[in-house]
N, C-alpha and C positions, 0 to 999 in steps of 0.2 A: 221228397223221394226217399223212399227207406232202403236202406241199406241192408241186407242179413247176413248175418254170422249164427257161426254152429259154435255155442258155448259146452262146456263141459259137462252140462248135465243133459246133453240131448236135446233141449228145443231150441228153437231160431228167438230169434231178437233182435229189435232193428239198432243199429250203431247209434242213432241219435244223432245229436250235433255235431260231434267230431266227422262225423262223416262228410257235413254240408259246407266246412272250412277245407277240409281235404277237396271235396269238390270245387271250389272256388277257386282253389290256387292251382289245381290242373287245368280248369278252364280259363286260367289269367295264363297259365304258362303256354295254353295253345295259343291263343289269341298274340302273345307276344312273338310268337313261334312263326306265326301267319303273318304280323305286321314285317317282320323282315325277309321270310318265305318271300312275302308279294313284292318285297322292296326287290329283292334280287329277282325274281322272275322278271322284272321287269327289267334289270337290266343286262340278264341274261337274253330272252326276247330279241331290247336291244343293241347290243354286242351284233350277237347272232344277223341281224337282217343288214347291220350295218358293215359289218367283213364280208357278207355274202354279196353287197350292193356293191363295194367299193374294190374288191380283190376277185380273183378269180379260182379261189381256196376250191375246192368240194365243200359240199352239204356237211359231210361230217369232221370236217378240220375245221368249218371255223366255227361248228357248234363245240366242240370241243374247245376252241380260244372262248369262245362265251362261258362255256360253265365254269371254265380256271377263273377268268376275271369274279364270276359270278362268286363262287367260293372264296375268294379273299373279301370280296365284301360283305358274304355273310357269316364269317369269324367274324369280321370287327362288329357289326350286330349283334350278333348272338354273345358273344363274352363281353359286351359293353351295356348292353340292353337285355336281352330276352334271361342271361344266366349270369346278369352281374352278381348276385348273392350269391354263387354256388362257391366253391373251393378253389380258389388262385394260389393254390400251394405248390403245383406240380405244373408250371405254367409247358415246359418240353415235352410233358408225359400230354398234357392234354393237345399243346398244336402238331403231334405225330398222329395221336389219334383219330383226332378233328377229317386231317389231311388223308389217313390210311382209309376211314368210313367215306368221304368224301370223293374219294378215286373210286371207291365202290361204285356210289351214286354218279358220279360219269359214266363208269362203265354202263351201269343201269338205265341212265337215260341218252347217255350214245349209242346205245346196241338198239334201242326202239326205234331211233333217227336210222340208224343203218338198215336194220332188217326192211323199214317201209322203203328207204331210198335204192337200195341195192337189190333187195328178195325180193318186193313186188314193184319196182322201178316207178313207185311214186314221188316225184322229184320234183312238184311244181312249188314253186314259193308256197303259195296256201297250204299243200301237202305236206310241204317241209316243218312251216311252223306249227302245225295241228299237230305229226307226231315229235316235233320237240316238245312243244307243250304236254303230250301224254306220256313221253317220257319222262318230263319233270316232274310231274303228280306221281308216278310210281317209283321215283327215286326219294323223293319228298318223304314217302308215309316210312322208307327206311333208313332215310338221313334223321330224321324225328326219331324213330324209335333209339338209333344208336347212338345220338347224341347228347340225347335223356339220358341214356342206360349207361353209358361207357364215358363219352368225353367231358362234361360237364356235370358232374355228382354234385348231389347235394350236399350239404358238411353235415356228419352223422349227429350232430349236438340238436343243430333244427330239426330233424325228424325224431331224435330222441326222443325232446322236446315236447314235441306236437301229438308224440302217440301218449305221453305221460300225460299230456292236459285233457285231451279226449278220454284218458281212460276214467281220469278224475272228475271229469265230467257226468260219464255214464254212473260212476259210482256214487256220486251225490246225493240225489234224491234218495235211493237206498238206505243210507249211511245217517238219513236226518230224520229217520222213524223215531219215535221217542218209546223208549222201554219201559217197560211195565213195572213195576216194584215186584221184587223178589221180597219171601219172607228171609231173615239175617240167616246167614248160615248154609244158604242155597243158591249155587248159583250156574245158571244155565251152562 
């Protein structure tokens, strides 16, 4: 897969290999993203049908008790597994964050349980669990992006890093031309 970039002199060119390690480690970072995503859906899911079965809560409080349980066990995932390399310097700054982007994604995936439960008074178990489920998936794609971008950063030494070996990468082959003998006295 080529990558393109607009270098300074006007034409495109593809990134090379730096680009297919960069590719690699976002798609190891989904993957890790997803392996605890699905661990906690499932036990959001089961929370959810198990207060619904056992209490006599509403549709949207004991979906609400699921995503809190749900959300504490995907910090301990996510900052144990999916972002254990990232920066454990600011460990407060990051569990306010975590928590503040996370109450987002309740609200975001409890207002889709409401609006079918209460707006179109779809309330049957299977109804119930179809749009908890769609509101997880669209809580999901903004708990991912804000928790890349904001709570768990990368330490800026490994991207330094990684953009300095890609570049030296692409600049190798370049750099291994062998030069032509100049006559003494002349020089390009």
């Amino acid at each position: 897969m080529a990558w393109l970039t607009k270098p300074t002199d006007g034409g495109f060119h593809s990134m090379g290999r730096g680009s297919s390690g960069l590719l690699r480690r976002y798609a190891h970072e989904v993957a890790k993203f997803g392996a605890v995503g699905g661990a906690g859906l499932l036990v959001n899911l089961g929370v959810f049908n198990l207060v619904r079965h056992v209490t006599d809560l509403q549709v949207v409080r004991a979906s609400v008790i699921a995503t809190v349980i749900a959300i504490a066990f995907n910090y301990v995932g996510f900052r144990y597994f999916t972002y254990r390399d990232r920066d454990k310097s600011g460990r407060t700054k990051e569990l306010t964050l975590f928590l503040l982007f996370s109450t987002v994604g309740l609200v975001i995936e409890n207002g889709v349980l409401y609006t079918a439960t209460y707006g179109f008074h779809w309330d049957s178990p299977l109804q119930s669990n179809i749009f908890k489920f769609l509101g997880i998936g669209v809580a999901t794609l903004f708990r991912f992006w804000s928790y890349r971008t904001w709570v768990f950063r990368a330490l800026p030494a490994r991207e330094t890093v990684a953009t300095a070996e890609s570049f030296l990468e692409e600049t190798a082959p370049t750099q291994r031309r062998r030069r032509t003998p100049q006559p003494a006295g002349r020089r390009p």
